[in-house]
N, C-alpha and C positions, 0 to 999 in steps of 0.2 A: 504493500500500500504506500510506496514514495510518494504520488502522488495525492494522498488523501486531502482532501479540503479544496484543493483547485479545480476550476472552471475549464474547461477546455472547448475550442471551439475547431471544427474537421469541416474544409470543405470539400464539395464532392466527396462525402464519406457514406452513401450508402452501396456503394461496389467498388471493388480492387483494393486499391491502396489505401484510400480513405476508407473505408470500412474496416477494415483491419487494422489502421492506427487508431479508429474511434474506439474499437474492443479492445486493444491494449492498452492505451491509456485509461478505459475504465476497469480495467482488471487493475491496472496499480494505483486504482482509486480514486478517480477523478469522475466529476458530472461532466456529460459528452452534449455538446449540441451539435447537431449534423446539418449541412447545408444539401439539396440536391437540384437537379437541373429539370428532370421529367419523370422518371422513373418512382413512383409514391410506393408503390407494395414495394419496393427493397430498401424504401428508406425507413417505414413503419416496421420494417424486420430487424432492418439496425436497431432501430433504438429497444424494440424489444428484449432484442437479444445483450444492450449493453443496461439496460433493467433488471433482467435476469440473474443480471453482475452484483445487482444491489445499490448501483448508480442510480442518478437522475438523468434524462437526458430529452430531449426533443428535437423532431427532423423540423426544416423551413423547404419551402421553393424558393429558389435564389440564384440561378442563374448566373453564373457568373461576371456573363456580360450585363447586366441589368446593374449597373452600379446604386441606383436606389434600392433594391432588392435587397444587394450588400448592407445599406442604412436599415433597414430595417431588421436584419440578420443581427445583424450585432446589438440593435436595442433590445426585439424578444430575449436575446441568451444573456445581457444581465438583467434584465428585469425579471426572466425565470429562475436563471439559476443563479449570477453573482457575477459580481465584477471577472472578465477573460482574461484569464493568467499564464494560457497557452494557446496560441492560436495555427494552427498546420494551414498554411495554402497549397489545398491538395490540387484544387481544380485546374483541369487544362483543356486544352484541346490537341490532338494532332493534327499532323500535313500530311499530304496525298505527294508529296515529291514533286512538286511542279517547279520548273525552272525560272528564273528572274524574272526572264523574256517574256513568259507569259502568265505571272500571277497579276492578276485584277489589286487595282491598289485599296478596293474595299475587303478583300480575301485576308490581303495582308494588315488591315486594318483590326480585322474582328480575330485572329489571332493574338497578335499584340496586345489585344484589350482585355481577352481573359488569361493571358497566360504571364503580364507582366503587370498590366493599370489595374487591374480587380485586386492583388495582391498589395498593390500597394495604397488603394483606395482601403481596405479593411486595415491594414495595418496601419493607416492613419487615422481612419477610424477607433481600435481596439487601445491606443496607447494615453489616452487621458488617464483612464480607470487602472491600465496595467502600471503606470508610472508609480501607483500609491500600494504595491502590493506588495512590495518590498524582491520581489523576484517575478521575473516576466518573458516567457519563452515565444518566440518568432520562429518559425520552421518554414522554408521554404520547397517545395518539392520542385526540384530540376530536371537536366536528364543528363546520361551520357552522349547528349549530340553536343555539350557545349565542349566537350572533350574530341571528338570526332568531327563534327562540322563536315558533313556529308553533303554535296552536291546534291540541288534540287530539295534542299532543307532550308533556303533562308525565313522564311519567315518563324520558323520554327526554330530553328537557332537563335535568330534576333530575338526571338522575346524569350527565351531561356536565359541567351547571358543577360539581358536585362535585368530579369529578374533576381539572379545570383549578383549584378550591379546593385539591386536595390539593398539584398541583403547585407553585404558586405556596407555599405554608405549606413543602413537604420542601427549594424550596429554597434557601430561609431558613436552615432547620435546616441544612442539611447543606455550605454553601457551605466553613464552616470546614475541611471535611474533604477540599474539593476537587472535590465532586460539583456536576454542573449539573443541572437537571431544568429539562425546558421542553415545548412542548406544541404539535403542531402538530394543525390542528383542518378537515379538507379538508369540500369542498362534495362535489356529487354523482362520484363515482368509477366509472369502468368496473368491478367488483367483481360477485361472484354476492347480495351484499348490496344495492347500489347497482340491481342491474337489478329486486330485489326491489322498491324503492321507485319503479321507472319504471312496474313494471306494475299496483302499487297507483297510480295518477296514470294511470293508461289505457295507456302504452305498450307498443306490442307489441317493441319491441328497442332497443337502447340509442344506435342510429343514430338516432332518432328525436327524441330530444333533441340534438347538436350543433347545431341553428340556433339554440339558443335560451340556450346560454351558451355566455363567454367562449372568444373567438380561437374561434370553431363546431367544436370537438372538446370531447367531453365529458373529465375529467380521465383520466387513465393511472395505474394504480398504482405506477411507475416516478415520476413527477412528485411521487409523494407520498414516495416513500422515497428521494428524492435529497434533499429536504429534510432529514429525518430524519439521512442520513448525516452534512450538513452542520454539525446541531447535536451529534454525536459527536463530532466531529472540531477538530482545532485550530483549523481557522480561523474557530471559533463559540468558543474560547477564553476570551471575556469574556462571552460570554450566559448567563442565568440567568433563570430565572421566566419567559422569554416564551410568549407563543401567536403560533402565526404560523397563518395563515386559506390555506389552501391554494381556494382556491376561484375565483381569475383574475380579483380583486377586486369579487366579488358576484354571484351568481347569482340 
């Protein structure tokens, strides 16, 4: 229970990644609020299942592109559960690999906006009330393409290292106040996003890929949100600004 008393707040947490850092963090004792984009019966499963736990927790529709959506996200989860003492920007989007030459500049526009301006619209939103908590965690979810930078990924790149810009720059600012932000960045993930990117690449299931990176399982969304726990919690105490490469040291 490191976590017990803290608020925590998981976007895109009712599938993959986020769902699986929303059930760890309330397994080490934190109230979970979940954000989700469309999907209601796997967000009301989430929270079930992180009840279950003995938490508090509630889902939102929140979109991530919907920046007001975001305002009001963050009002329900302390007005239900308490001032946000951890907050994971799970939510993303992927790219379909289309080249400069032909991405539409509103394409590139509504990627950028959830995968770099939404994280930092909440994280400027979340930091009044975390200022006064005396400890206050920023998590950023990245990828291994800011590592790789793979042709036919810019838009998808740009707002990755963005985003890892931003984290690096808030936790600067915000160290004074007792806040860490740091930024774990996984390779390919068992996820309904990740099998997206297997089957753009020819694969018909995601079994398909373990021979071909690390330790021959593809990554778990449990793997990535133990990390994540880790940097909440005390004994990531003195970490600040890092990216840690969830990827089994290069795929």
């Amino acid at each position: 229970m490191k976590l017990a008393g803290r608020v925590a707040l998981v976007t895109a947490g009712s599938k993959g990644i986020g769902r699986a850092t929303a059930l760890r963090l309330a397994q080490d004792g934190a109230d979970v609020a979940i954000s989700y984009a469309s999907d209601e019966v796997a967000a009301a499963a989430c929270v079930a299942a992180i009840e279950a736990l003995g938490r508090r927790a509630f889902a939102l529709r929140a979109p991530a592109e919907d920046l007001e959506a975001g305002r009001r996200l963050v009002a329900r989860t302390q007005e239900t559960l308490g001032p946000i003492g951890i907050l994971v920007n799970n939510a993303g989007v992927d790219w379909d690999g289309t080249p400069v030459a032909e991405t539409k500049p509103e394409e590139l526009l509504r990627v950028m906006t959830i995968n770099a301006l939404a994280p930092h619209h909440l994280s400027r939103l979340v930091l009044p009330a975390m200022r006064g908590l005396g400890r206050g965690d920023i998590v950023m979810v990245s990828s291994m393409v800011t590592e790789v930078k793979g042709a036919g990924y810019a838009p998808y790149c740009m707002s990755k290292a963005a985003l890892e810009a931003l984290a690096t720059v808030l936790g600067k600012e915000e160290r004074a106040h007792g806040i860490h932000v740091n930024t774990v960045a996984p390779g390919l993930v068992e996820t309904p996003l990740g099998m997206r990117y297997v089957t753009a690449l020819g694969g018909k299931a995601m079994r398909d890929f373990d021979a071909v990176v690390p330790y021959g399982r593809v990554c778990q969304p449990e793997q990535v949100a133990s990390v994540i726990a880790f940097l909440v919690s005390e004994d990531a105490s003195y970490l600040n600004g890092q990216r840690i490469y969830v990827h089994g040291g290069g795929q």
